[in-house]
C-alpha positions as CSV (number, residue, x, y, z in Angstrom):
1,X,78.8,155.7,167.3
2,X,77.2,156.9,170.6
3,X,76.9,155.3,173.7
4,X,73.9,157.9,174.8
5,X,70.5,155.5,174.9
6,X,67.8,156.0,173.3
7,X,65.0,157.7,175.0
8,X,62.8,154.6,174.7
9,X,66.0,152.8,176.1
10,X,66.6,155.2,178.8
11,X,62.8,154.4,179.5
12,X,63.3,150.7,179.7
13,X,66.2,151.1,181.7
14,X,64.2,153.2,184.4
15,X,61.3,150.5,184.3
16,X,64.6,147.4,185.1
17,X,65.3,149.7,188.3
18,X,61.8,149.9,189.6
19,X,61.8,145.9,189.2
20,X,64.8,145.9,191.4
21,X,63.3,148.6,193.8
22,X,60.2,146.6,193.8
23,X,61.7,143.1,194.5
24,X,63.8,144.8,197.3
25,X,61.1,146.4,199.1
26,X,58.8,142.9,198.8
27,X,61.2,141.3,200.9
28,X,62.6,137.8,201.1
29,X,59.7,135.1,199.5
30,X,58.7,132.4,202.1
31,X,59.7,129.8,199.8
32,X,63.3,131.0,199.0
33,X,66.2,130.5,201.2
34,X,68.3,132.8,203.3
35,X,71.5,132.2,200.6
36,X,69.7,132.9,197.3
37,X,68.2,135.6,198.8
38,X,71.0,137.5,200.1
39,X,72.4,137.0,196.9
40,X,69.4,138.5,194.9
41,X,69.5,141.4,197.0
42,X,73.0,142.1,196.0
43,X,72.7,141.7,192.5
44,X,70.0,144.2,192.5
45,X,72.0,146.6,194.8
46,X,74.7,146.1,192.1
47,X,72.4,147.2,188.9
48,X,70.6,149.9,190.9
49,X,73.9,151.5,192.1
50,X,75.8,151.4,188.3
51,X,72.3,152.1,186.9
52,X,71.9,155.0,189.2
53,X,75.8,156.5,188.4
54,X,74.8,156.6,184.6
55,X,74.8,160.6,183.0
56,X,72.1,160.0,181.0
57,X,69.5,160.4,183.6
58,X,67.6,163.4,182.7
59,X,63.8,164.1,184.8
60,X,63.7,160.9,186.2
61,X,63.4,160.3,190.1
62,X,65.9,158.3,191.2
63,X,65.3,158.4,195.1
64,X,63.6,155.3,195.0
65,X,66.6,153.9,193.5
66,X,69.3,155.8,195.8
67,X,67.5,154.5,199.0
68,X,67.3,150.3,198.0
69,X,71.3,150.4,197.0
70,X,72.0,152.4,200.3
C-alpha cells in the first residue's frame, strides 16, 4: 500500500490550500471575534505549513502557500 495521492487527490489537496490562502488573505470577518479568529488563522497556518512540507508536490505553485504560513 502506498501513501503517494492520487493525482485527483493531490488536486484536491491543492484546491484545501488555496481555501486557506484565501481565508487568510480576506482577513478577520466583522462579525467574528478577535479569539476565534486568531485561532482560525493558526489552524490554517498549521495545514498550509504540513501541507506545503509534503514530497508529492509536483508543478504546482506553492508561493501562495509559503507566504500565508510565513
Amino acid at each position: 500500500m502506498t501513501d503517494t495521492p492520487t493525482p485527483e487527490e493531490i488536486a484536491q489537496h491543492y484546491t484545501a490550500m488555496g481555501h486557506s490562502v484565501d481565508l487568510i488573505n480576506a482577513g478577520q470577518p466583522e462579525d467574528m471575534s478577535d479569539d476565534d479568529w486568531a485561532d482560525t488563522v493558526s489552524r490554517n497556518v498549521e495545514h498550509l505549513k504540513l501541507m506545503v512540507a509534503k514530497d508529492y508536490w509536483t508543478t504546482e505553485d506553492l508561493t501562495a502557500a509559503n507566504a500565508a504560513a510565513a
